[in-house]
C-alpha positions as CSV (number, residue, x, y, z in Angstrom):
1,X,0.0,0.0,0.0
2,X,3.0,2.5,1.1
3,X,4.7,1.3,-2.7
4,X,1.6,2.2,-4.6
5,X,1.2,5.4,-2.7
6,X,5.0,6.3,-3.6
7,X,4.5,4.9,-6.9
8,X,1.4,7.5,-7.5
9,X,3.0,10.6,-5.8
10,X,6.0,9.5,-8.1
11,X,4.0,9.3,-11.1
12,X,2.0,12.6,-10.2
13,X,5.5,14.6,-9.4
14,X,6.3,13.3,-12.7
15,X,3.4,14.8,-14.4
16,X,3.0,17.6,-12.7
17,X,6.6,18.6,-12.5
18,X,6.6,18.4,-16.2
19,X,7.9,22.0,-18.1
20,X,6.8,22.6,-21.6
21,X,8.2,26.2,-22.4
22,X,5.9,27.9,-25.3
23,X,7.3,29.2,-28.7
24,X,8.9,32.2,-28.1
25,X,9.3,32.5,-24.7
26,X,11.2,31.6,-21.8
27,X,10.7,29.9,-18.1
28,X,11.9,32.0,-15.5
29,X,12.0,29.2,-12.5
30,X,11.5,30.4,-8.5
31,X,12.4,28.1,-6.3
32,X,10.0,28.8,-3.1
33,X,11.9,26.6,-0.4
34,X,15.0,26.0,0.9
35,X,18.6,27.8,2.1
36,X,19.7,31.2,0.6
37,X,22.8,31.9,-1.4
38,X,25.9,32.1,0.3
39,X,26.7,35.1,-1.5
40,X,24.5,38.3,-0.3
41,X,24.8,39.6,-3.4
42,X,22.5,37.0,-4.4
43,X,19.3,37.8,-2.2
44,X,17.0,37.8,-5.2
45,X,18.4,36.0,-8.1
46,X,21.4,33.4,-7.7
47,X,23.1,31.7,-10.4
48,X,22.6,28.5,-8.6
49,X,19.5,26.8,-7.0
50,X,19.2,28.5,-3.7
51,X,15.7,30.2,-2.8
52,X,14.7,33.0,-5.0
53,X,14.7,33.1,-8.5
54,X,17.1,31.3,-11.0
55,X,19.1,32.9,-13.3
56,X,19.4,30.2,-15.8
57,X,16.1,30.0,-18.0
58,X,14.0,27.4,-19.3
59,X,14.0,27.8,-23.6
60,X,11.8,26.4,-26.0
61,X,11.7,23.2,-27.5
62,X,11.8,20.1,-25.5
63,X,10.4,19.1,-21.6
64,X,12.1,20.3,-18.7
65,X,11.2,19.2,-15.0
66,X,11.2,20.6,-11.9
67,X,9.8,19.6,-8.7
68,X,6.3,21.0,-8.9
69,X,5.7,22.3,-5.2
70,X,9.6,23.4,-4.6
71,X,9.4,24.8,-8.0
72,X,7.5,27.6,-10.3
73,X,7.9,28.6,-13.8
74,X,7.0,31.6,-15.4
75,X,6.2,31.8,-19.0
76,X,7.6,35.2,-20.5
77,X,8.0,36.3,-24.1
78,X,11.5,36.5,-25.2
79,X,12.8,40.4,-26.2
80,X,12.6,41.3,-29.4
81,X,14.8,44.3,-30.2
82,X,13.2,46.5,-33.6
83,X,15.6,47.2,-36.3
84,X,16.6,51.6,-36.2
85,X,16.8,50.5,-32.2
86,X,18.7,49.8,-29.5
87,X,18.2,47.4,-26.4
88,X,19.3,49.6,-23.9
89,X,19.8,46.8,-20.8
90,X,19.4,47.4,-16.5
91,X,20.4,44.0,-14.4
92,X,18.5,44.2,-11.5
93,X,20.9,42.1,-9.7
94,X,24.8,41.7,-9.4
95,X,27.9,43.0,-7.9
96,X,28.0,46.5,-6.6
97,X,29.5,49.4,-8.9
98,X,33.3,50.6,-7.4
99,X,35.6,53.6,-8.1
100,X,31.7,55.1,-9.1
101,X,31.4,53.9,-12.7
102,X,28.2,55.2,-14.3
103,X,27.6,51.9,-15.9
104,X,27.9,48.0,-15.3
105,X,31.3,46.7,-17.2
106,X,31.3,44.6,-20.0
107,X,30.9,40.6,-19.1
108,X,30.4,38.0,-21.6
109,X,27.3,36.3,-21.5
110,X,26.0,36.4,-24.6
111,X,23.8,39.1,-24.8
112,X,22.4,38.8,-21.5
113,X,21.0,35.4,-22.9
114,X,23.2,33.3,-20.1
115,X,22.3,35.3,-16.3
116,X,24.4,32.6,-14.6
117,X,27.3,33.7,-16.7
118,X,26.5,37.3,-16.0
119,X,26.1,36.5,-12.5
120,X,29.3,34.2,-11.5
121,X,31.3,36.6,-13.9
122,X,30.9,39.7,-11.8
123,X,28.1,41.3,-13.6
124,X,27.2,44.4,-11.9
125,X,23.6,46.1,-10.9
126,X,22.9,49.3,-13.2
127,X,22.8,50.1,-16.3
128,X,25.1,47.9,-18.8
129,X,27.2,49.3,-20.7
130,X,26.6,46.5,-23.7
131,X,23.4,46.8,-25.0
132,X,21.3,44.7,-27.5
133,X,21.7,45.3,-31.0
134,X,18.6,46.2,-33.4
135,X,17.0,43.6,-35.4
136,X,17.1,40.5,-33.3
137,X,15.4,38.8,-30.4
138,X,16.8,37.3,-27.7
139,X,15.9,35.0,-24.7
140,X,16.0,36.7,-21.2
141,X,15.6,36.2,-17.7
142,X,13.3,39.7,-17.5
143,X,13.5,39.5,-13.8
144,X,17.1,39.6,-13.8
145,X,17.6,42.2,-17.0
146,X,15.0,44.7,-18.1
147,X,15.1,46.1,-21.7
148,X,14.6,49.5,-22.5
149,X,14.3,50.4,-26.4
150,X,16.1,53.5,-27.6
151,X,16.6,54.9,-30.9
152,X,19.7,54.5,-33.3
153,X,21.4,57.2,-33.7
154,X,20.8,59.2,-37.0
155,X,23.2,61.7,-38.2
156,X,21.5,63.1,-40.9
157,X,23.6,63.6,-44.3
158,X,26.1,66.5,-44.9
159,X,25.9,67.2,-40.6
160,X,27.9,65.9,-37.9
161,X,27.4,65.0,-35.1
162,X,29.4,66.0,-31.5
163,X,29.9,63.6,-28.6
164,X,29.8,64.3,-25.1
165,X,30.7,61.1,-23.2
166,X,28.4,61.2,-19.4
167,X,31.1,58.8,-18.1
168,X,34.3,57.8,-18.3
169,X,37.8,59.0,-16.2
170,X,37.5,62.9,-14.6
171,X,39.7,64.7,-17.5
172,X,42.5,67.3,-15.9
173,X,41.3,70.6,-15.4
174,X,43.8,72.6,-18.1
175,X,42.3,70.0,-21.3
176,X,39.5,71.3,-22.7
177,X,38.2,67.3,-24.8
178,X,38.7,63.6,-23.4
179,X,41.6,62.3,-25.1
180,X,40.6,60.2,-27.7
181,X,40.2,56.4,-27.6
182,X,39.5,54.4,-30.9
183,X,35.9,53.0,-29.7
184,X,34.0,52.0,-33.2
185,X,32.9,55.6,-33.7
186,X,31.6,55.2,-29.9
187,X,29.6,52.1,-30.4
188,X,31.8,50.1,-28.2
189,X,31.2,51.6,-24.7
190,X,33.4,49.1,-23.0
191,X,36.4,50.1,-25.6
192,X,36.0,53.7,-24.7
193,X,36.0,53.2,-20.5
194,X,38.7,50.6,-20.9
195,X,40.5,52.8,-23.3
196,X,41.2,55.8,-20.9
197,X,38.2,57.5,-22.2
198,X,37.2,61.0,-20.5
199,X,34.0,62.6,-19.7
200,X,33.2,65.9,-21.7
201,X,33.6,66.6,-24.8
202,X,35.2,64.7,-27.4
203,X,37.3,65.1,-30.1
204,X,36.0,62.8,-32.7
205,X,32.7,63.4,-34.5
206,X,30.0,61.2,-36.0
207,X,29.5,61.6,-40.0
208,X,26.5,62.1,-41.9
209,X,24.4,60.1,-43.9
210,X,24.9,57.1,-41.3
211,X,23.2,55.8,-37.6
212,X,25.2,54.3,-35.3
213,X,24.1,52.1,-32.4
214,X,25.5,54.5,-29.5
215,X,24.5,53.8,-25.8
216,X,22.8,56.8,-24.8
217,X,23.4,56.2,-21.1
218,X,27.2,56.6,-22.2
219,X,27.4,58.9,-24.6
220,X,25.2,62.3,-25.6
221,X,25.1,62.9,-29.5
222,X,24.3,66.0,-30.8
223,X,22.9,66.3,-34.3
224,X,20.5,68.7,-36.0
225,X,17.8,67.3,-34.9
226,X,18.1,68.2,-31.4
227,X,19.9,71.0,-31.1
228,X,17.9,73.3,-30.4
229,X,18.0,71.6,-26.8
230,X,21.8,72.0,-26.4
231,X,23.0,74.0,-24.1
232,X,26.1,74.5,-25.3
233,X,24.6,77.3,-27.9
234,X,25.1,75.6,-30.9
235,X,22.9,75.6,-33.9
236,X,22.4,73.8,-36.9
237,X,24.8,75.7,-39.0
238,X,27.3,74.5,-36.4
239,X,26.8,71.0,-37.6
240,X,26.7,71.5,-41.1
241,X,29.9,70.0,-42.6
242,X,32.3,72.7,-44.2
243,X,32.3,73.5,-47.8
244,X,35.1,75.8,-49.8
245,X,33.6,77.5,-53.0
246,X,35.4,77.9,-55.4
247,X,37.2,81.7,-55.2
248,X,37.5,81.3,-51.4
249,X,39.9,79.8,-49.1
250,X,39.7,78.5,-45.4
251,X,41.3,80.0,-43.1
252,X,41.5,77.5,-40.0
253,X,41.7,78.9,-36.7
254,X,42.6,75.9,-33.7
255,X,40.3,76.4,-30.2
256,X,42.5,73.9,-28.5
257,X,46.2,73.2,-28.9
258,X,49.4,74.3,-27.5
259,X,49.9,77.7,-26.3
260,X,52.0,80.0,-28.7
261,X,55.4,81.6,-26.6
262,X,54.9,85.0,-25.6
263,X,58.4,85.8,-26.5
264,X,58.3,83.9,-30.3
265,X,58.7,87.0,-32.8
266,X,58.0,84.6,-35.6
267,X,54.4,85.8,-35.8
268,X,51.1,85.2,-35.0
269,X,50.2,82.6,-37.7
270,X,51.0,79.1,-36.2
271,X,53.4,77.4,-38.6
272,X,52.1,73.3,-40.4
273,X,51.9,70.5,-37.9
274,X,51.8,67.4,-40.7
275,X,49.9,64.4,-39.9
276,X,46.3,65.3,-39.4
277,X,44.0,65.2,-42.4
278,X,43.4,68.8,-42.9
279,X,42.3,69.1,-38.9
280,X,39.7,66.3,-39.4
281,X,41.6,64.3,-36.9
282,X,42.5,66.7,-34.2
283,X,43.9,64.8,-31.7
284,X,46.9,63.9,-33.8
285,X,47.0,68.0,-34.4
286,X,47.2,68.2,-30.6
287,X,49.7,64.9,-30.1
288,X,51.9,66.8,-32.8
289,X,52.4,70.0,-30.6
290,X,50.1,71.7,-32.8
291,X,49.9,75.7,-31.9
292,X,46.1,77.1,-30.2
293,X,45.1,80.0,-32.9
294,X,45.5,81.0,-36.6
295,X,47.4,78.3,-38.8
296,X,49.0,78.4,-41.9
297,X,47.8,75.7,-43.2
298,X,44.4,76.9,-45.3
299,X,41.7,74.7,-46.8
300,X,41.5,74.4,-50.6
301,X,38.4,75.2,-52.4
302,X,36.1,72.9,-54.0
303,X,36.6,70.4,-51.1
304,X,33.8,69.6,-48.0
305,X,35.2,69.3,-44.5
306,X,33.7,67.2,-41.7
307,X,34.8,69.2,-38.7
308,X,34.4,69.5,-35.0
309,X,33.8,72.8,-34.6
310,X,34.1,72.3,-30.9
311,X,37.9,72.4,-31.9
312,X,38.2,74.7,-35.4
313,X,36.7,77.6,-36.6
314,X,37.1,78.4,-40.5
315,X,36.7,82.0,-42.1
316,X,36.3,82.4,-45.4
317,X,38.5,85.0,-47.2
318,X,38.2,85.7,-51.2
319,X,40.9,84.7,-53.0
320,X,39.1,85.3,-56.9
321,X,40.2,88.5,-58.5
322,X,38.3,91.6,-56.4
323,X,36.9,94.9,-57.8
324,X,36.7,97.7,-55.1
325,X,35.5,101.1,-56.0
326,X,35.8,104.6,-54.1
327,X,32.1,106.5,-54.7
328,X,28.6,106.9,-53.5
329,X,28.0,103.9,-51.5
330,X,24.2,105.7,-51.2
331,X,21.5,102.8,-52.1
332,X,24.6,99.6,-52.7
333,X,25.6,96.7,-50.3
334,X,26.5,97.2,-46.7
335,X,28.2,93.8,-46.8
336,X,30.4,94.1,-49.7
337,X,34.4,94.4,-49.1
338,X,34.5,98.2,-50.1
339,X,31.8,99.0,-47.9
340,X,34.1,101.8,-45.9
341,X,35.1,102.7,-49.6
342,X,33.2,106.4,-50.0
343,X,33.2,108.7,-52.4
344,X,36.9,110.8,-52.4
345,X,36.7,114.2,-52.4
346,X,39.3,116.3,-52.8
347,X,39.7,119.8,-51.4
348,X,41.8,122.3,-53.6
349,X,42.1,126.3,-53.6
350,X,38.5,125.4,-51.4
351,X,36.8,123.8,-53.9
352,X,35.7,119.7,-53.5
353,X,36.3,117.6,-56.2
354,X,35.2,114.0,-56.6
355,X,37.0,111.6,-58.0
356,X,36.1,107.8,-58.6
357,X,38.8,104.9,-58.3
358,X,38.3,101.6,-59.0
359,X,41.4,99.0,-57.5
360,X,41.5,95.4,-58.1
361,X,43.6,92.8,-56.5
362,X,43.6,89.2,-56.0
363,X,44.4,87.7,-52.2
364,X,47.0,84.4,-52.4
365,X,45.9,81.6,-50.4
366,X,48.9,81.9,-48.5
367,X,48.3,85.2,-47.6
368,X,44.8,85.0,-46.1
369,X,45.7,83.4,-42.8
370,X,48.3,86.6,-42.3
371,X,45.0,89.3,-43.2
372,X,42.9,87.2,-40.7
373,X,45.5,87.4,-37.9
374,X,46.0,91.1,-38.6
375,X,42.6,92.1,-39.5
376,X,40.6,89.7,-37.9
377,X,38.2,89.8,-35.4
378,X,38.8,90.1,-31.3
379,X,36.1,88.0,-30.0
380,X,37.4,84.7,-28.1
381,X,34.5,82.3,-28.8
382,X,34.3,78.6,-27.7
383,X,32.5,78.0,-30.6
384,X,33.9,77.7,-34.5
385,X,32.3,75.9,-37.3
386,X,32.3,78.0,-40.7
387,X,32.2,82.1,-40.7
388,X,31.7,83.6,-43.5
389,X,32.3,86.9,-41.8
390,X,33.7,90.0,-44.1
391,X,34.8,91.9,-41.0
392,X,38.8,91.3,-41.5
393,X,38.5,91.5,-45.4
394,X,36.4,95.1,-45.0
395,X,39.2,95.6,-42.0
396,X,42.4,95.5,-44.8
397,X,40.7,97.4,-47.2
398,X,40.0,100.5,-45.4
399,X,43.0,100.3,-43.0
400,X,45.4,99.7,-45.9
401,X,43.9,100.5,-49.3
402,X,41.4,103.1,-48.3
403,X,44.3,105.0,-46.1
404,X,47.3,105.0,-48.7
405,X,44.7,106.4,-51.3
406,X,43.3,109.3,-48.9
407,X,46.6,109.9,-47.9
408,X,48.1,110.7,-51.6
409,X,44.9,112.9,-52.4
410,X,45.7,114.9,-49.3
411,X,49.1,115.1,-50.4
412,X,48.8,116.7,-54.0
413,X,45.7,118.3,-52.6
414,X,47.9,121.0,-50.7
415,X,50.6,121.5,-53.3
416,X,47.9,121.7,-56.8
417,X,46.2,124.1,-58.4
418,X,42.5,123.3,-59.8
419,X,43.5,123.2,-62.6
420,X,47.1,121.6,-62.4
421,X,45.1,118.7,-60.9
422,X,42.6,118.8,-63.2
423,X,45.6,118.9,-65.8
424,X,47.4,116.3,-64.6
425,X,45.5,113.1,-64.6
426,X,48.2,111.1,-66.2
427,X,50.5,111.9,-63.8
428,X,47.7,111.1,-60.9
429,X,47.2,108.1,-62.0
430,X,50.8,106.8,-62.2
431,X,51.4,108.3,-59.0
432,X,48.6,107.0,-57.4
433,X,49.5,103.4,-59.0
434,X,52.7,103.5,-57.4
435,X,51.1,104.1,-54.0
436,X,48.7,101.6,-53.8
437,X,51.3,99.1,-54.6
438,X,54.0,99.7,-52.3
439,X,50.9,99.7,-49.6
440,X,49.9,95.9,-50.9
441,X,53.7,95.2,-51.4
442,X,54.2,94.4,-47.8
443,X,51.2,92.1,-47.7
444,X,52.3,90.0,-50.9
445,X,49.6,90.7,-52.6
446,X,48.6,90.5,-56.4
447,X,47.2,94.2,-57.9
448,X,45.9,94.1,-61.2
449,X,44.9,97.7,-62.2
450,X,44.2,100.9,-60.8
451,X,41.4,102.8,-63.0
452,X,41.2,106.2,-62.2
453,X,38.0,107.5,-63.0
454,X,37.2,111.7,-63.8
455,X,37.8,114.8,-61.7
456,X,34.2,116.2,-60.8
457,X,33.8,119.6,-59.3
458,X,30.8,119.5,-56.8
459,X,30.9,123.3,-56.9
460,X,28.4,124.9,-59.6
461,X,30.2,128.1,-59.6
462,X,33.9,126.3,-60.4
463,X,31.8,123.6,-62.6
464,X,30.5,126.8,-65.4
465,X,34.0,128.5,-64.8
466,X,35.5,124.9,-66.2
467,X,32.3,124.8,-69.1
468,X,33.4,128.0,-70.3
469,X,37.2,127.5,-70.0
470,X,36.4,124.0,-72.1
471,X,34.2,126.1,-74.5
472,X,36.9,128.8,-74.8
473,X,39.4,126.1,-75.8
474,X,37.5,124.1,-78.1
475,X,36.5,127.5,-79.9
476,X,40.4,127.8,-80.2
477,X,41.0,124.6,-81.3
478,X,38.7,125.2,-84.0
479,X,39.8,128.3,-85.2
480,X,43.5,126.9,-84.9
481,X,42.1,124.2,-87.4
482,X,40.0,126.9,-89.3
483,X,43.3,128.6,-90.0
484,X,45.4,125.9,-91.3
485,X,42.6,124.7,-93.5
486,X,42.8,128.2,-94.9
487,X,46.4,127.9,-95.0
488,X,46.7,124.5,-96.9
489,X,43.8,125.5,-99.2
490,X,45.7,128.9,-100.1
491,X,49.1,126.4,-100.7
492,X,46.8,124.0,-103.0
493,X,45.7,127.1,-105.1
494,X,49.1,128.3,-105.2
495,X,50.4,124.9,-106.7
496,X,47.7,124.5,-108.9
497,X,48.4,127.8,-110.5
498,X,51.5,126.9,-111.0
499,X,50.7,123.6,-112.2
500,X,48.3,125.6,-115.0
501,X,51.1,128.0,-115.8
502,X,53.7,125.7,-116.2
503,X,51.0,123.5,-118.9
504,X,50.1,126.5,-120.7
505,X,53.7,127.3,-121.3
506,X,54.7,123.5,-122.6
507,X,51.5,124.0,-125.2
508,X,52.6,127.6,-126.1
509,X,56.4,126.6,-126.1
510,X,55.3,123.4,-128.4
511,X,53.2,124.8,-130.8
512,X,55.7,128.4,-131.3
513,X,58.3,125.1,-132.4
514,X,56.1,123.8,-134.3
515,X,54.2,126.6,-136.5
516,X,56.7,129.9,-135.7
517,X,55.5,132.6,-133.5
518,X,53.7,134.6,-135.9
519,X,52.0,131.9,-136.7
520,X,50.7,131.2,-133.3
521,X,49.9,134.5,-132.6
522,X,47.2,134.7,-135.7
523,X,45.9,131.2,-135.1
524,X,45.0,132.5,-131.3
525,X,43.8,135.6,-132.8
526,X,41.4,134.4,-135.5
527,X,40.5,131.8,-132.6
528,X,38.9,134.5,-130.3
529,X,37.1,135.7,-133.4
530,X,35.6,132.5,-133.4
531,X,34.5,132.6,-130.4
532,X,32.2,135.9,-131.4
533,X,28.7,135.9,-131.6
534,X,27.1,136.0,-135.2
535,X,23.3,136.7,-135.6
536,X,21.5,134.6,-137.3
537,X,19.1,136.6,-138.9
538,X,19.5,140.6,-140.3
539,X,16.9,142.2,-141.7
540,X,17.0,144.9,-145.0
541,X,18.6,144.5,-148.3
542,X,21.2,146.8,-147.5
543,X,24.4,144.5,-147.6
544,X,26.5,147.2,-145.1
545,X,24.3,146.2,-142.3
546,X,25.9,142.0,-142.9
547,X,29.6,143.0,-143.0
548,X,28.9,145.3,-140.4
549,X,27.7,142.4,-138.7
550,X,30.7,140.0,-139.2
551,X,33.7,139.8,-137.5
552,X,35.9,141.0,-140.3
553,X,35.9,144.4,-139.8
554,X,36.5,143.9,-136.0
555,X,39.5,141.7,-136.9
556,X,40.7,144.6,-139.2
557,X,40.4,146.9,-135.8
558,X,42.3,144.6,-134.1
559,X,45.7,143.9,-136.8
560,X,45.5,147.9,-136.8
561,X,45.9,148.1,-132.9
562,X,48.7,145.4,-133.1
563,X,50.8,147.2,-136.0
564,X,50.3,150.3,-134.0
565,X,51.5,148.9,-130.8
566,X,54.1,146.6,-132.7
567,X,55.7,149.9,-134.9
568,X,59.4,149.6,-134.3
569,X,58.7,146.2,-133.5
570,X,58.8,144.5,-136.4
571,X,58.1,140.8,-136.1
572,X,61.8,138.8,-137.7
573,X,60.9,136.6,-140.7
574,X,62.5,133.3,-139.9
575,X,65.9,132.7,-141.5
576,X,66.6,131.0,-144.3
577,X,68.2,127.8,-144.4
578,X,70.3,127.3,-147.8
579,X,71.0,123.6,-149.2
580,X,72.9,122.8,-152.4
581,X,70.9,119.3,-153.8
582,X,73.0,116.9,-155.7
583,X,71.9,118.7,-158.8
584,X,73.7,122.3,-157.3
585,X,70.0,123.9,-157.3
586,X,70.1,125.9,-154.0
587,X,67.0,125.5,-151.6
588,X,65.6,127.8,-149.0
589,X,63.8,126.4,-145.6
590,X,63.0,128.4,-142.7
591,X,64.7,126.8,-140.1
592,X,61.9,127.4,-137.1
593,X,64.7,125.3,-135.0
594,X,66.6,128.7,-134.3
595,X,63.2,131.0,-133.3
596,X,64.0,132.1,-129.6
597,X,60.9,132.8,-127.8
598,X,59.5,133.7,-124.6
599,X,59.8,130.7,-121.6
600,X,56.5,131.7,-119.8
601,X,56.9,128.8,-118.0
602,X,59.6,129.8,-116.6
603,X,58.4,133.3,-115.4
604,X,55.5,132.2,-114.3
605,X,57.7,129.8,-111.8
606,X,60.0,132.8,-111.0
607,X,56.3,134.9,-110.2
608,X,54.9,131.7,-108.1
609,X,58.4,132.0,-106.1
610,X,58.0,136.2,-105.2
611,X,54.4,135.7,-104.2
612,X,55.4,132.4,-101.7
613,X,58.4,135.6,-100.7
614,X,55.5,137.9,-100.0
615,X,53.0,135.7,-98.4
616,X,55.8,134.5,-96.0
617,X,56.6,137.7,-95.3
């Protein structure tokens, strides 16, 4: 009877002791009788099979057993962690945190999936410092780890994103980041305490375009997207990554590094450290002895910069080809380099007048970080990122351009005339030239041109005195001009009479050789009597009235006159030329190759040359 009663209590303990765990969950066992872990640390859950709660758990698949009144099991779903997340894990159980670590170290158990292993491995109570990755489940003892889902985190593309690490080693007072500790981009918490890591601010930064599974009881990430709740006064422009246009370069400026020397006369530019990726990885900058303030070293154009602007600030300074212009700045750009730039006036014999100037120049890479640290601004900010401030560029321009030009007007100002100055441009504008270069010589900069624009009088009375001076001297000019046209045209006539002269006397000269001169002298007589007028129609029979009429009795007027005016003057027959033929007959030719006659030609040349006497006279 006492067998078949064990037997039964046997058979039931079997049956009822009898653990099926469900799909996807676990059995959390509780063991409600019996002696306490040694270990006080172990009041709750033990790693063994003491009273309290067990940390090993019951999986899936399969019967387990345990002694049905000693023993209960709880039925729990496992953990699922959502992809874009992270498991962020508390053990409610375990060793106590020393030297006051934020966070429970690292102990392999993994994931939290073995509690004994946690346990007897010196897993401490708190927050863990591992977490659960996204995108997986896993099979926990809940009563010994809780689960807290927390966002990836998402640094959106073309921002950073800045790290403040909540625990970690006390940094010393005079260092302004934690060092640096290669820790996955902070993903690997336990790399970063065991590393050295420091509280505060850190040097590396988070790209864009990229989420990173950081523990956020570690680690504070700033990004665009919550900002605005910093209080370290950031904003989003802060975050942006750095861009170079092209016509600009970067002028870097360091917020951390060594201290300069007071006593180094080498300058206030910091010379090259090598070694650091064009500051993107600053703590080799600072490991190099890198210099705190304005470095040589620029950034080119055309290239983007991911960069902690906890640790750099960048100004922009032109280096493209720049046009600044002196005048009316009334209505234009506050902003623009040339801004100061106003309208010159110059002050001579008390009147103003304004002049326009136009100066470009072009700023070498090499120079800008030299303008900055002379020009630049005296604010002492914790805070860099990109500036595109115009301040130090508007700074050079007056303080060394805009001075060396007022300063030469003033000059020739008190030693000119009006209208010297207003006579000597050319000279102005050399002068001026030569100024404005030695000014830019000692900054090594490029100038292209000076254009020197016109002198304006802002005086009306001075401005009609100039009108009518201009008028007067065109109205000279012209009848300067007048004159020698009158001149030349008198020398053309002059020439051409003697041109006509000189012609008439070839014909006469030819045709007195060729026909004798009496001859010539009736041809040209009885060819002005052709030129007469003969009526065409007389009336009356009488036949008086038609010789009247003719030119005959005129031409017989005329031959009187000439034998009257030619009496002693008898015109020389042409000598005879005698020949003997081959018979002996003698023959008589006039030989018209000995006539001398008159050379009007060359009178009328000797009368061209008195009057040329004359008129120069």
């Amino acid at each position: 009877m006492v067998f078949l009663l064990l037997l039964g209590a046997a058979a039931w303990a079997g049956w009822a002791g009898r653990v099926l765990v469900p799909a996807d969950h676990v059995g959390i066992v509780t063991r409600r009788f019996g002696r306490s872990h040694d270990d006080p640390a172990f009041n709750e859950i033990n790693p063994d099979s003491a009273k309290g709660v067990h940390a090993r758990t019951l999986l899936p698949g399969g019967f387990h057993w345990r002694a049905p009144v000693l023993h209960t099991v709880e039925y729990v779903p496992r953990v699922h962690v959502p992809a874009e997340m992270i498991g962020l894990v508390t053990a409610t159980e375990g060793r106590d945190r020393t030297d006051g670590r934020m966070l429970g170290r690292h102990v392999e158990c993994n994931s939290f999936r073995d509690g004994q292993a946690f346990l007897r491995g010196g897993g401490e109570q708190g927050v863990q410092v591992t977490m659960l990755a996204g995108g997986q489940s896993y099979y926990l003892n809940t009563r010994l780890f809780k689960v807290e889902m927390r966002p990836r985190t998402h640094v959106p593309a073309g921002t950073i994103g800045l790290v403040q690490a909540k625990a970690g080693a006390v940094r010393p007072p005079d260092q302004r980041f934690g060092r640096h500790v290669e820790c996955d981009s902070f993903q690997d918490g336990q790399a970063f305490l065991s590393g050295g890591g420091e509280q505060g601010k850190q040097l590396a930064i988070l790209g864009g375009g990229t989420s990173y599974a950081i523990n956020p009881a570690l680690f504070d990430v700033i990004t665009v997207d919550n900002v605005a709740d910093s209080s370290e006064g950031l904003t989003k422009a802060h975050l942006r990554e750095i861009a170079i246009n092209e016509g600009y370069a970067g002028v870097v400026v360091t917020l951390d590094g060594t201290e300069p020397r007071q006593d180094d006369e080498s300058g206030t530019v910091a010379p090259r450290v090598p070694g650091h990726s064009s500051f993107r990885r600053p703590w080799d900058f600072l490991a190099n002895q890198g210099l705190r303030g304005i470095q040589a070293e620029t950034l080119g154009q055309g290239t983007t910069y991911a960069l902690n602007p906890w640790f750099v600030r960048v100004m922009l300074i032109p280096t493209r080809v720049l046009i600044l212009t002196w005048h009316n700045k009334q209505g234009a750009e506050t902003d623009n380099y040339d801004a100061d730039l106003g309208q010159i006036v110059v002050n001579v014999q008390g009147f103003d007048l304004a002049v326009t100037l136009s100066q470009n120049l072009q700023i070498p890479p090499r120079v800008a970080p030299k303008l900055v640290s002379q020009f630049g601004n005296d604010r002492d900010s914790d805070l860099g990122g990109l500036v595109n401030d115009r301040a130090p560029m508007k700074r050079f321009v007056r303080d060394v351009l805009g001075l060396a030009v007022a300063g030469y007007f003033a000059e020739i100002a008190t030693t000119s005339s009006v209208l010297d100055f207003l006579a000597s441009y050319h000279d102005v504008r050399k002068e001026l030239t030569d100024r404005v270069m030695h000014a830019l010589e000692k900054w090594e900069l490029g100038m292209l041109g000076t254009t020197l624009g016109s002198f304006t009088p802002t005086d009306p009375v001075l401005l009609e005195r100039l009108k009518e001076k201009f008028y007067e001297e065109m109205r000279g000019e012209n009848l300067g001009v007048s004159l020698q046209n009158a001149k030349l045209e008198d020398l053309i006539d002059k020439y051409r009479a003697r041109q006509e002269s000189r012609r008439v006397a070839l014909d006469l000269k030819a045709e007195v050789a060729l026909l004798g001169p009496d001859n010539v002298s009736m041809i040209r007589i009885v060819r002005e009597f052709a030129k007469f007028d003969v009526p065409e129609y007389i009336g009356g029979g009488d036949i008086s009235a038609l010789v009247q009429a003719l030119p005959m009795t005129t031409m017989q007027d005329l031959l009187a006159r000439l034998r009257e005016l030619r009496t002693g003057q008898e015109i020389a027959a042409a000598p005879k030329r005698r020949e003997l033929t081959e018979d002996g007959t003698e023959t008589i030719d006039a030989d018209t190759d000995g006539v001398e006659y008159e050379d009007l030609g060359a009178d009328a040349d000797e009368e061209h040359d008195r009057h040329d006497g004359h008129d120069e006279e």
